[in-house]
Every structure is written in C-alpha cells, then in structure tokens.
C-alpha positions as CSV (number, residue, x, y, z in Angstrom):
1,X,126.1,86.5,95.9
2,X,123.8,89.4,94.7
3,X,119.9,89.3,96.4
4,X,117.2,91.1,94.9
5,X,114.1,92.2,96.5
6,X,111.6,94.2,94.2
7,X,108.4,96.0,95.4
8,X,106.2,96.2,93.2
9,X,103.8,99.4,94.3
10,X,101.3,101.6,92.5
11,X,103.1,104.5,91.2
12,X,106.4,102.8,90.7
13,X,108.3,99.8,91.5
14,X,111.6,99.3,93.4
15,X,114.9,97.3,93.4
16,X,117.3,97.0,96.4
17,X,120.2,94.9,95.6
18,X,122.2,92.9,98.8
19,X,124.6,90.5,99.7
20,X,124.6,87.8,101.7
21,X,125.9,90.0,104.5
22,X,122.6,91.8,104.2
23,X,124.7,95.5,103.3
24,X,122.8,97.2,100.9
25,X,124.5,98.0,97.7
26,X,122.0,100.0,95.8
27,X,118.5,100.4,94.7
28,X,116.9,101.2,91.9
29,X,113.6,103.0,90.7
30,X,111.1,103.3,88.1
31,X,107.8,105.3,87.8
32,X,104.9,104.7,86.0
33,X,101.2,106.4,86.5
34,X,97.8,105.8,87.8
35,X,94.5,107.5,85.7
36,X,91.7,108.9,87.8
37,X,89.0,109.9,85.3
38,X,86.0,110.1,85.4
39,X,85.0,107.9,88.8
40,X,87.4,104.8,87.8
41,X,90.9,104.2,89.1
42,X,92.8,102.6,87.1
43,X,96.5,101.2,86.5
44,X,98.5,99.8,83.1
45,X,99.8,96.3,83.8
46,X,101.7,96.4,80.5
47,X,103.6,99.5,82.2
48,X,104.4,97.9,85.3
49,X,105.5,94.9,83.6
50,X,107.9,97.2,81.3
51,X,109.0,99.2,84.4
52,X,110.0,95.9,86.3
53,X,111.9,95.3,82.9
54,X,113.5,98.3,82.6
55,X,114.7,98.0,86.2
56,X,116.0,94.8,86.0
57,X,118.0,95.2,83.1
58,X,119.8,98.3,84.8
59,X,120.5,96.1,88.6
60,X,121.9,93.1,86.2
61,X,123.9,95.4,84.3
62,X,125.6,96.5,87.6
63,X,125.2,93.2,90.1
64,X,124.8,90.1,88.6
65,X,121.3,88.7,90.8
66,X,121.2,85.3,91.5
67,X,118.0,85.7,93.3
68,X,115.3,88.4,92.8
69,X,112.3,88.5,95.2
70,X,109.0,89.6,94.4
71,X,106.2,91.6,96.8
72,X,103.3,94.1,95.5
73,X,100.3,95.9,96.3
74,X,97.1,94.2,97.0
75,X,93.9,93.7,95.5
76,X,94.4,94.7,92.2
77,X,94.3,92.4,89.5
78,X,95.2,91.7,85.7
79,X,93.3,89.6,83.1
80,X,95.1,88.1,80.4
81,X,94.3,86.7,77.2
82,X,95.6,82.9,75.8
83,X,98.5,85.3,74.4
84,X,98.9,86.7,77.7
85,X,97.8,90.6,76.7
86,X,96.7,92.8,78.8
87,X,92.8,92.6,78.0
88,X,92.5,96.1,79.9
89,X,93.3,98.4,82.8
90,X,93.4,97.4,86.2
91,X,91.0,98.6,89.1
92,X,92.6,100.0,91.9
93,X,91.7,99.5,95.5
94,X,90.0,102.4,96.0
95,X,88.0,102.8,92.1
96,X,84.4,102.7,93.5
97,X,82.8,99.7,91.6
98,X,82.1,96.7,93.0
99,X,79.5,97.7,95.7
100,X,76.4,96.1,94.3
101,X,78.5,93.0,93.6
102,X,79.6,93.3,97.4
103,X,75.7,93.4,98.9
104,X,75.2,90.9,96.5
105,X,77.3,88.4,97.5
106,X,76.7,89.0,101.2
107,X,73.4,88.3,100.6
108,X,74.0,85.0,99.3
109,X,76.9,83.7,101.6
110,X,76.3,86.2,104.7
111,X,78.7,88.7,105.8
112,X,80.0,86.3,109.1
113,X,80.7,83.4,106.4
114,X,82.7,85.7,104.0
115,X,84.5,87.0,106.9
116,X,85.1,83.5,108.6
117,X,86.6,82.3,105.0
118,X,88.7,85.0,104.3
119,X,89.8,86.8,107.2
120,X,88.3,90.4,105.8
121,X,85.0,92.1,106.7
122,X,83.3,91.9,103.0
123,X,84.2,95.4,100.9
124,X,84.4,96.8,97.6
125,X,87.9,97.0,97.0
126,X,89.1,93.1,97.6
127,X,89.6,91.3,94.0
128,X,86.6,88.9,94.1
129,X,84.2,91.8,93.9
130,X,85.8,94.0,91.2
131,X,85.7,91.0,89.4
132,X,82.2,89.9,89.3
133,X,81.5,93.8,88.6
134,X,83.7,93.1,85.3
135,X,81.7,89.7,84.7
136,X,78.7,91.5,84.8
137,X,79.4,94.7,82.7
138,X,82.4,93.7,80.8
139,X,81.3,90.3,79.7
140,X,83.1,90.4,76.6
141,X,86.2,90.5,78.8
142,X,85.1,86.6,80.3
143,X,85.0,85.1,76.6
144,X,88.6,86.0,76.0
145,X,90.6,85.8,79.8
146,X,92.6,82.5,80.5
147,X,94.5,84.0,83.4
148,X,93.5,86.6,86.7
149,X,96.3,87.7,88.8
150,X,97.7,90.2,91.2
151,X,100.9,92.2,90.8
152,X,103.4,89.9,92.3
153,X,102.2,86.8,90.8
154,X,101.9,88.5,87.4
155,X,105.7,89.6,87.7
156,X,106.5,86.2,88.4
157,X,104.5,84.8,85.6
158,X,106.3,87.6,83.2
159,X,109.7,86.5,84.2
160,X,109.3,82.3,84.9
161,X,106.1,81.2,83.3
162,X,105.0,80.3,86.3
163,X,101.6,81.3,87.7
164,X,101.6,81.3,91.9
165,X,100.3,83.6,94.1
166,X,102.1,83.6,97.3
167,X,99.4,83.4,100.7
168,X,99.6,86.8,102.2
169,X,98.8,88.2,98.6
170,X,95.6,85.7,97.9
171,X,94.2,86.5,101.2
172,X,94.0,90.4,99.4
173,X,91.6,88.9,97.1
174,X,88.6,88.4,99.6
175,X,88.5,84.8,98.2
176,X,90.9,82.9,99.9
177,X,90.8,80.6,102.8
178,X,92.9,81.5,105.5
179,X,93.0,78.9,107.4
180,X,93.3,76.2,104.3
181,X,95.7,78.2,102.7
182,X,93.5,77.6,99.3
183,X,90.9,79.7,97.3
184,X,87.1,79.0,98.7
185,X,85.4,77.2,96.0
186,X,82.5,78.0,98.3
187,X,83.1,81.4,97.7
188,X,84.3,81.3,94.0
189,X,80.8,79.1,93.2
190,X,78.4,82.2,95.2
191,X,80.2,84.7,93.1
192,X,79.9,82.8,89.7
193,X,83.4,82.4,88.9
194,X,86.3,80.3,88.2
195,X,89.3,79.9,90.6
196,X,91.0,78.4,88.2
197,X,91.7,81.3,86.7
198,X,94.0,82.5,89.3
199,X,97.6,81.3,90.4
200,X,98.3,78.5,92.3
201,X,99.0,79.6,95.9
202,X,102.0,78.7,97.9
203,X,103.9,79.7,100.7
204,X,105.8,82.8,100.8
205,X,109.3,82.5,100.0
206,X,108.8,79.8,97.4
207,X,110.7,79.2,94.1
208,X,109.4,80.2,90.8
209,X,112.2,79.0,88.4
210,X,114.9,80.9,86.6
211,X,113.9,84.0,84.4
212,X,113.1,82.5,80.8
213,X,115.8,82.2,78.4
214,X,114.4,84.5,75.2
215,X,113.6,87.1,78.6
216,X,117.2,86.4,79.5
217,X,118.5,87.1,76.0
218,X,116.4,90.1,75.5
219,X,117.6,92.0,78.1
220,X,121.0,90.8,78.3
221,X,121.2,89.3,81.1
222,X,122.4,85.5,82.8
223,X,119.9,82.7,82.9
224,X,120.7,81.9,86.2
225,X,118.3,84.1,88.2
226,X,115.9,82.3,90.2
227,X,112.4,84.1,91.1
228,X,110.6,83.9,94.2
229,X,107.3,84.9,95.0
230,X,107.5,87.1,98.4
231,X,104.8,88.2,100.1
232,X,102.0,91.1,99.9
233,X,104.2,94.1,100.7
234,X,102.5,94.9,104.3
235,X,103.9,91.5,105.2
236,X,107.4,92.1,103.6
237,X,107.7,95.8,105.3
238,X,106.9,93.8,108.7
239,X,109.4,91.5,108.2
240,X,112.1,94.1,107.3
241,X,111.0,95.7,109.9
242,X,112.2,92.9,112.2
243,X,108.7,92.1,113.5
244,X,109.1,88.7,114.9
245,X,106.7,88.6,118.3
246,X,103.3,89.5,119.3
247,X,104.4,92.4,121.4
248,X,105.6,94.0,118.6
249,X,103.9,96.1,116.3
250,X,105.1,98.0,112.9
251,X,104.1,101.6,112.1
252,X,104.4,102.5,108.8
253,X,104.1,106.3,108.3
254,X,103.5,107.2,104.4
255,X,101.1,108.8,102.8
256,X,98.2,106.5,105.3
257,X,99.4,105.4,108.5
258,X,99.7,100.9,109.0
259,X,100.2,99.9,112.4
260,X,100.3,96.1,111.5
261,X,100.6,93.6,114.4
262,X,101.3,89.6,114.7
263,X,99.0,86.9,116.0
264,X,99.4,83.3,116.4
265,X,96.2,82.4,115.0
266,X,93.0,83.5,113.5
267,X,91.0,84.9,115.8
268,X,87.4,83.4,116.4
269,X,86.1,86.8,118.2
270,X,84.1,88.3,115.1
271,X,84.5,91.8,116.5
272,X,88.0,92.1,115.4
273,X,86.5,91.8,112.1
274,X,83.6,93.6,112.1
275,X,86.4,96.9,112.8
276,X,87.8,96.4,109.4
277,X,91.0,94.6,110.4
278,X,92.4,92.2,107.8
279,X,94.5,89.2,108.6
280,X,96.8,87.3,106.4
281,X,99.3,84.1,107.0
282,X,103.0,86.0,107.7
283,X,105.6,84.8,106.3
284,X,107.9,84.1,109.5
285,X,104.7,82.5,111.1
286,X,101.6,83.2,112.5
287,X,99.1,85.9,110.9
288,X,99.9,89.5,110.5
289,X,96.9,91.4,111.3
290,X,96.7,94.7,109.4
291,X,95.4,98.6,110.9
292,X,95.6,101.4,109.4
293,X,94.9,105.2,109.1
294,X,94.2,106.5,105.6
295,X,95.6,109.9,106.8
296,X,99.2,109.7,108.1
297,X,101.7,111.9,106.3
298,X,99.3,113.3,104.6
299,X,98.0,115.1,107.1
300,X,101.1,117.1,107.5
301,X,101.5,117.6,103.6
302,X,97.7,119.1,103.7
303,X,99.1,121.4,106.5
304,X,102.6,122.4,104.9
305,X,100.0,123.3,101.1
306,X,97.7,125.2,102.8
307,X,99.4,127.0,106.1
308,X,103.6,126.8,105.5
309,X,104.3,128.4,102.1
310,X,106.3,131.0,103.7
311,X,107.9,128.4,105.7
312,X,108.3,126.5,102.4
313,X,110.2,129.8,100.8
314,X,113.0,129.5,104.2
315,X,113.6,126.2,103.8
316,X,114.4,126.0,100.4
317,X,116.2,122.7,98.9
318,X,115.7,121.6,102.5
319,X,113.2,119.9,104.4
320,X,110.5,121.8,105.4
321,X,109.0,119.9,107.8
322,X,112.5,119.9,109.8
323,X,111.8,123.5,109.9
324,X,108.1,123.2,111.4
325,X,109.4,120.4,114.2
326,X,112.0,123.1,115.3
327,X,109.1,125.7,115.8
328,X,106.2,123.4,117.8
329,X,105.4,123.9,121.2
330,X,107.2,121.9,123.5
331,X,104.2,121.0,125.9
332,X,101.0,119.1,124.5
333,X,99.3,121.5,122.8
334,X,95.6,120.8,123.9
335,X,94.0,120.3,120.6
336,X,92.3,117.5,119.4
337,X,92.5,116.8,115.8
338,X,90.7,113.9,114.1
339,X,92.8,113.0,111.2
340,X,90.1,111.6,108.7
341,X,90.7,114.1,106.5
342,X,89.9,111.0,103.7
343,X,87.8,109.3,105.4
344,X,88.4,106.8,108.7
345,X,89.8,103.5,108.8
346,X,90.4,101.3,111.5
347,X,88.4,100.3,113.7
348,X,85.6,102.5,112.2
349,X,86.0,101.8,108.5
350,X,83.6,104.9,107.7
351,X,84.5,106.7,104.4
352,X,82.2,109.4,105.1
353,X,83.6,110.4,108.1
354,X,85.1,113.8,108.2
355,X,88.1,115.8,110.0
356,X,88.3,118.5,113.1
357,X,90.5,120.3,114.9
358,X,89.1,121.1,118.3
359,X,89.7,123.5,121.1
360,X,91.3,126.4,118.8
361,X,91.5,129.9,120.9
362,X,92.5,133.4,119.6
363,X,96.1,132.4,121.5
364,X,96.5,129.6,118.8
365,X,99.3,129.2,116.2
366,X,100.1,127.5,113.4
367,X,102.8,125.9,114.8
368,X,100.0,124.4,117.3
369,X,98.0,123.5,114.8
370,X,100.5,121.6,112.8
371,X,102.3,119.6,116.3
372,X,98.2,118.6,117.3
373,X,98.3,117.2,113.6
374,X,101.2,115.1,114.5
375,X,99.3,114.5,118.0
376,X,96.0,113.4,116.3
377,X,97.4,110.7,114.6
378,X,99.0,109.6,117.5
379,X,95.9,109.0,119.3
380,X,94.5,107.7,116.0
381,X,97.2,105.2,116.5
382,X,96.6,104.3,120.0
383,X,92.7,103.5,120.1
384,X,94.2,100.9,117.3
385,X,95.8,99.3,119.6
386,X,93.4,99.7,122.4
387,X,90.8,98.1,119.8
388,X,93.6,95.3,119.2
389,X,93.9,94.4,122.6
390,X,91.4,92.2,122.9
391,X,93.4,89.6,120.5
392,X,97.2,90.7,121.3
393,X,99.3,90.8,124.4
394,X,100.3,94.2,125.5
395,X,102.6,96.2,122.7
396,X,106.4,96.3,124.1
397,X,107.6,98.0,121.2
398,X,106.9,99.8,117.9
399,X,109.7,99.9,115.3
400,X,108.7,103.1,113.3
401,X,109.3,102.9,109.3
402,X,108.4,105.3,106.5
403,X,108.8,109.2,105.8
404,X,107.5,109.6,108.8
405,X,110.3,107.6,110.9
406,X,112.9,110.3,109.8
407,X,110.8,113.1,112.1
408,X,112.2,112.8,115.6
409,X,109.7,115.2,117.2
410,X,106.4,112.6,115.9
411,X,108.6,109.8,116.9
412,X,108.6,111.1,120.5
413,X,105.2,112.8,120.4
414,X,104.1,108.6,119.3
415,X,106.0,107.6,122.1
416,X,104.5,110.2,124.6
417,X,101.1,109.5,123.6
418,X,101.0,105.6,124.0
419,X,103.0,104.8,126.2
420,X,105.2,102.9,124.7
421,X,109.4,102.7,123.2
422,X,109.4,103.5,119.4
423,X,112.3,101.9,117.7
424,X,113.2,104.3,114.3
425,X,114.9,102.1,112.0
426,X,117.4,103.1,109.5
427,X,116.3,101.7,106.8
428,X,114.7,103.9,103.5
429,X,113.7,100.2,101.5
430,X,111.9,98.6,104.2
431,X,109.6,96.6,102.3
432,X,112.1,96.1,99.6
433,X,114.7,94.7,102.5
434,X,112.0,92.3,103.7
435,X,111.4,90.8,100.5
436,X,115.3,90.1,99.2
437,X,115.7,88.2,103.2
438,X,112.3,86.3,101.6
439,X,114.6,85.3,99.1
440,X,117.6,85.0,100.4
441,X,116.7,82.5,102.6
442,X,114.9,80.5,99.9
443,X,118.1,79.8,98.1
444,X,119.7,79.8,101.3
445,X,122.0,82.9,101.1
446,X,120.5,83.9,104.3
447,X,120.3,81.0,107.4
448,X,116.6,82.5,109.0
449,X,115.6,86.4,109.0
450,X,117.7,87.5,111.7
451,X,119.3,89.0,108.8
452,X,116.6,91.9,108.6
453,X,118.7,93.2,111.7
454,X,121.8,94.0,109.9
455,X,119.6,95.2,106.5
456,X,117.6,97.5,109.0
457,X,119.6,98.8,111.7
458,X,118.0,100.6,114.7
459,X,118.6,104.2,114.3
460,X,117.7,105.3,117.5
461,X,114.9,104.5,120.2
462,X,112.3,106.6,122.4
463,X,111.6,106.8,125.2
464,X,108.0,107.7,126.8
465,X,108.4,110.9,128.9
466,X,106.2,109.8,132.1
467,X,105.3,113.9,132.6
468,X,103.6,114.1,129.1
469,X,102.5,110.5,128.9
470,X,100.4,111.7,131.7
471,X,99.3,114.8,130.2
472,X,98.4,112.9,126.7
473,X,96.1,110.5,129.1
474,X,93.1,112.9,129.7
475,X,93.5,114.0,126.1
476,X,93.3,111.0,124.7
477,X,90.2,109.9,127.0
478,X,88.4,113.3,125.4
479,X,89.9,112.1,122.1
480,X,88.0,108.5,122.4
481,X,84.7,110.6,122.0
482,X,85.7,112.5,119.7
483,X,84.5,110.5,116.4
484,X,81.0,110.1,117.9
485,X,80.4,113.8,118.4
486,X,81.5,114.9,114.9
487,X,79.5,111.9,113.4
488,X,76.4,113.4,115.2
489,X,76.8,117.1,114.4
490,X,77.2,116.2,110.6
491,X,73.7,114.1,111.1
492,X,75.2,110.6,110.4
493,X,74.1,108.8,113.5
C-alpha cells in the first residue's frame, strides 16, 4: 500500500509517497508564487488548488495512493462563492490589515477572554481578524461567500466535497475553542460573523471520503483514494519529528527558527500567553505549544549576500555554508548577536525590534561574525526555553529538522549553548512524513506513530561539550540583557 502525505506551504506544495514499512519512495514538488505589492500579501488559491492537482496526477501516475494526507500553513484563508470560485486572493499571515479589527475586538471581548478561548494572545495575522477587515472594506465579498476555509480543509473540500477543518488548523484562526474543540460562537457573535461559514472541525487524522469521481476521471486516476485531513503543518513536522513527550522539544531551522514543545494541557498561567506563544490540540495527544524565531536561517543567508561572495565564487555548485563552518573559530567567539534582524518573536513578540552584533574589535573576522550569527540564535533559542519552563518539565532532548539540521557545526554550537543533546534527523520531508503516518494510521496501514522512527531516522546526535557549555553560560547571562539595552538606545522603552 502507497501513503501519501502532502504539505501544503506558501510557495509550493509537497508530496512524499510511503509504504506501509514507512521507506520513502519519492516526493514530489510544485511551485507557485506569493504577490507583495503595494502593503498587501497575498496568495492565489486557484493556484494552489491547481498545483496540488498537478502533483497528484504525477504521484498516481507512478504509485497508485490509497491514502493521501493533508497538512498546510496557518491562518490564511479562502472565500468561496455557491460555485465554489475563488471570490479573491488570500491574505497572508504577515499582510498588515486587520489591526483596527484586532483593537476592536479586544475591546469588546478583552484580550484575557480572547486568549482564554483560543489559546493565542489576540494579533493581526489569525483568520478571524483578516476577516472582519474584509467584512468591513470588502462587503461586496459577504453578499456572495457561502464557504471560509484554510488551506488543508480547502484541499480536502477540492478533492472529497467535504468541508472539515482538522483542530490544530482551526485553533490558527484565533476563533476556536481549544479546550471544546469547537468554533466560539462567543467569539464569532463579538466579531459579527458567521461560523457557519467555516468547516466542520474534527480530529486530526480523520476521513474525508474518496477523491470525487469526475476528479478521478479527470486526472486519470483510481477512485479509491481516501483523504484525510492532517494537521496544521507545525503539528505534522512535530510528529515526524518523533516528538512524543514533554521533555522533548522540535527545532525547526528554515528560513525562521520553531522550537515547538508538548504539554498535557492548556495552561491556566496567562503569562505563557501574554509572550506570544500559541497552543494547539496535537495530534498524538496533549497540546503542542508553538515558539519561534522569525530569523533562523535567514540570518546566515543575510550574512553569506552581504559578507561571503568571494566565498560564494570557491564554493561553486557546492555548499557554501559548508565552506564558512570549515573556517569558524573553534572557541566561542565572544560576540553577541541579537538575531531580530525581522523583527522578535517569542517571548517578546516586538516587530519593531531591531538586530546587533556586539563586542566587535579591530581583531574581528568575518568568520567571527558569521559563527556568533549561528551563536545568537542559539541563545535566541534557549531564553525560549527558559521562558517555557514555567509550564514544561526540563528539555531532555531536541531532535533538530530543517536546512539547518544538515550544519554540524550549529548543531553542536545548539548543543553547547543549552545544554542539552540535539538529535539531527535524517529526514529532508519532515512535515510531509508526519502527515502520510497521520494517514496511515487512519486507514490503518500504520498500527500507532512509532512509525515516524523508521520515516525519520536519527542521523546523528550531540553531545554538550561541558568546557564550552560553561563558556556559553556568562555569555548567555550578558545575552538575557541584551534586548532591553538595544530597545532603549533606539528610544522604544
């Protein structure tokens, strides 16, 4: 039996196809863009929906599925007409409208209420308030939508008829109960909207149906494919991930930085909240609870534009950054680099916060610079956790996905600076593996999600060095006050 597990992400979407062995047999890719114009951000449902085609049509061609899981990206959302059309593009998390309808909801439920309901501080970029923005200034929209939904559920819809929304996704929408496992009517009713315009919510990992028949004969392919609705794709990159206990955490090194952790329940302590940190129902149990840096790898692609074009020119075809790790200092360099070069997340959650590299000297290099970039998102990383632990038992482990996992100098600076073993998985489809075991065991190809172990093999481990660990201690406590001083010199106390 062939599994499927698509991702569904916001430049292009993902098929990994597996057996019920959990070997991985191939996967499959298609592009399609995002528009930044003129403030908005935007995406084109009707492209992902004919990109998920597209790449569905090519994996039945070679493997034919008999289950296809379905994660995506969060927030964003779709309205459809009785026809379902497109009615127009999508908002992405980060397009900028939606803060008046934000204060104003705030001021009407209270900040603590939204947060008790929905497990996420109030902000612009959940659904609920891009879509009273819309209501408001796209009214015309309103008369002529019969349907909202986010990226998975809106794949499923495409391929069953279905409409269902599984619960780690509807908690993305800042409207969603998370400990009813239901929309908030309380919520819906302050913002002036219908919930029944959304997707029924179920669990993750339940059954859709089979693809539709004309969809079936369209793209040539057997009517025996059952969908099933996933998770939101933080959740399904945790379970590939093989994060099963609370003393586990996931980081996922991209572009940003998540460093996602379990919980066994919601926590009543409203300071967990008031840092920005999200939590949604996992789908092995408990609540995943969601940190994050917005500058992860992207801090070392800012470095390798700006300082390493010669370096670019030697490595040619080949990696470049493999070059740069072969070049760093072996010793902590003594810098101190705040990473928010777009802004801070976790547990600050301050978009006007800037970057800084401190304690340069004339005896500086490069090659310093570029190993205390690695460095300051470490330490980025670790007041996370110190933040987290409050709510979580002490982190045992960190399995390490992402670009990021294939540098073993970072993984061993990471596990220098806290402390603590980092697991690097082998594994280039994380979220994409989490999402077919979804599936696989909700046709029951797969017995429980044990199998993640043999679709994500550990790749290696390391090990703190006590020597540097100790070094990286009185840096970090200088780092911890870092924030605060840059904040004041910029005049933003």
């Amino acid at each position: 039996m062939y599994i499927g597990g698509l991702d569904v992400g916001t430049t292009g979407c993902k098929i990994a196809v597996y057996d019920e062995t959990g070997t991985l047999f191939q996967t499959y890719y298609r592009e399609y863009p995002a528009v930044f114009s003129g403030g908005a951000h935007e995406i084109d449902f009707d492209g992902i929906r004919r990109g998920v085609l597209e790449l569905l049509q090519q994996a039945c061609r070679e493997f034919p599925l008999k289950t296809l899981g379905v994660t995506s990206f969060g927030e964003t959302f779709v309205l459809l007409d009785e026809n379902d059309a497109v009615l127009a593009p999508s908002m992405l998390y980060t397009d900028p409208r939606g803060e008046e309808e934000c204060a104003r909801l705030q001021a009407a439920l209270g900040a603590a209420r939204l947060t008790e309901i929905a497990g996420v501080k109030p902000h612009a970029m959940y659904s609920i308030y891009k879509l009273m923005w819309l209501q408001k200034n796209r009214p015309e929209l309103f008369v002529r939508c019969r349907r909202v939904l986010l990226g998975q559920d809106f794949i499923v819809y495409a391929l069953t008829g279905r409409a269902q929304i599984d619960f780690s996704l509807a908690a993305r929408t800042g409207a969603f109960d998370i400990r009813q496992n239901g929309w908030s009517e309380e919520i819906f009713a302050a913002a002036g909207l219908n919930s029944a315009l959304f997707a029924q919510p179920v669990p993750s990992g339940t059954v859709a149906g089979p693809v539709k028949k004309e969809l079936c004969r369209q793209l040539g392919i057997g009517d025996d494919l059952v969908i099933v609705s996933a998770c939101h794709d933080q959740a399904a990159a945790m379970l590939g991930a093989g994060i099963f206990k609370s003393t586990q955490a996931m980081n996922g090194t991209g572009t940003v930085e998540c460093i996602p952790v379990l919980m066994d329940r919601v926590p009543e302590d409203p300071r967990l909240f008031e840092g920005g940190y999200a939590v949604v129902p996992y789908p092995a149990g408990g609540y995943a609870c969601y940190a994050f840096s917005f500058t992860g790898g992207a801090a070392l692609k800012w470095f390798r534009g700006v300082f390493a074009q010669k370096e670019q020119e030697e490595a040619g075809q080949k990696n470049v950054y493999a070059l740069l790790d072969a070049r760093i200092p072996d010793a902590p360099t003594g810098l101190l680099v705040l990473p928010h070069f777009a802004g801070a997340a976790t547990p600050y959650m301050d978009y006007g916060a800037k970057a800084a590299i401190v304690g340069l000297t004339m005896e500086s290099t490069k090659y310093d610079i570029y190993k205390a970039l690695m460095e300051g998102t470490s330490y980025e990383m670790r007041l996370n956790f110190d933040h987290l632990s409050r709510f979580i038992p002490p982190v045992e482990e960190i399995r390490a996905t992402g670009g990021g996992a294939s540098s073993d100098v970072w993984l061993q600076i990471k596990a220098d600076i806290l402390g603590t073993p980092i697991t690097a998985l082998s594994c280039g489809e994380i979220g994409a593996a989490g999402t077919a075991a979804v599936a696989g065991k909700a046709v029951g190809a797969f017995h429980d999600f044990s199998i993640v172990q043999t679709m994500a093999p550990v790749r290696r481990v390391f090990l703190p060095d006590a020597g540097k660990h100790s070094e990286y201690q009185a840096l970090y406590q200088k780092y911890t006050k870092l924030y605060s001083a840059v904040k004041a010199v910029e005049g933003r106390e």
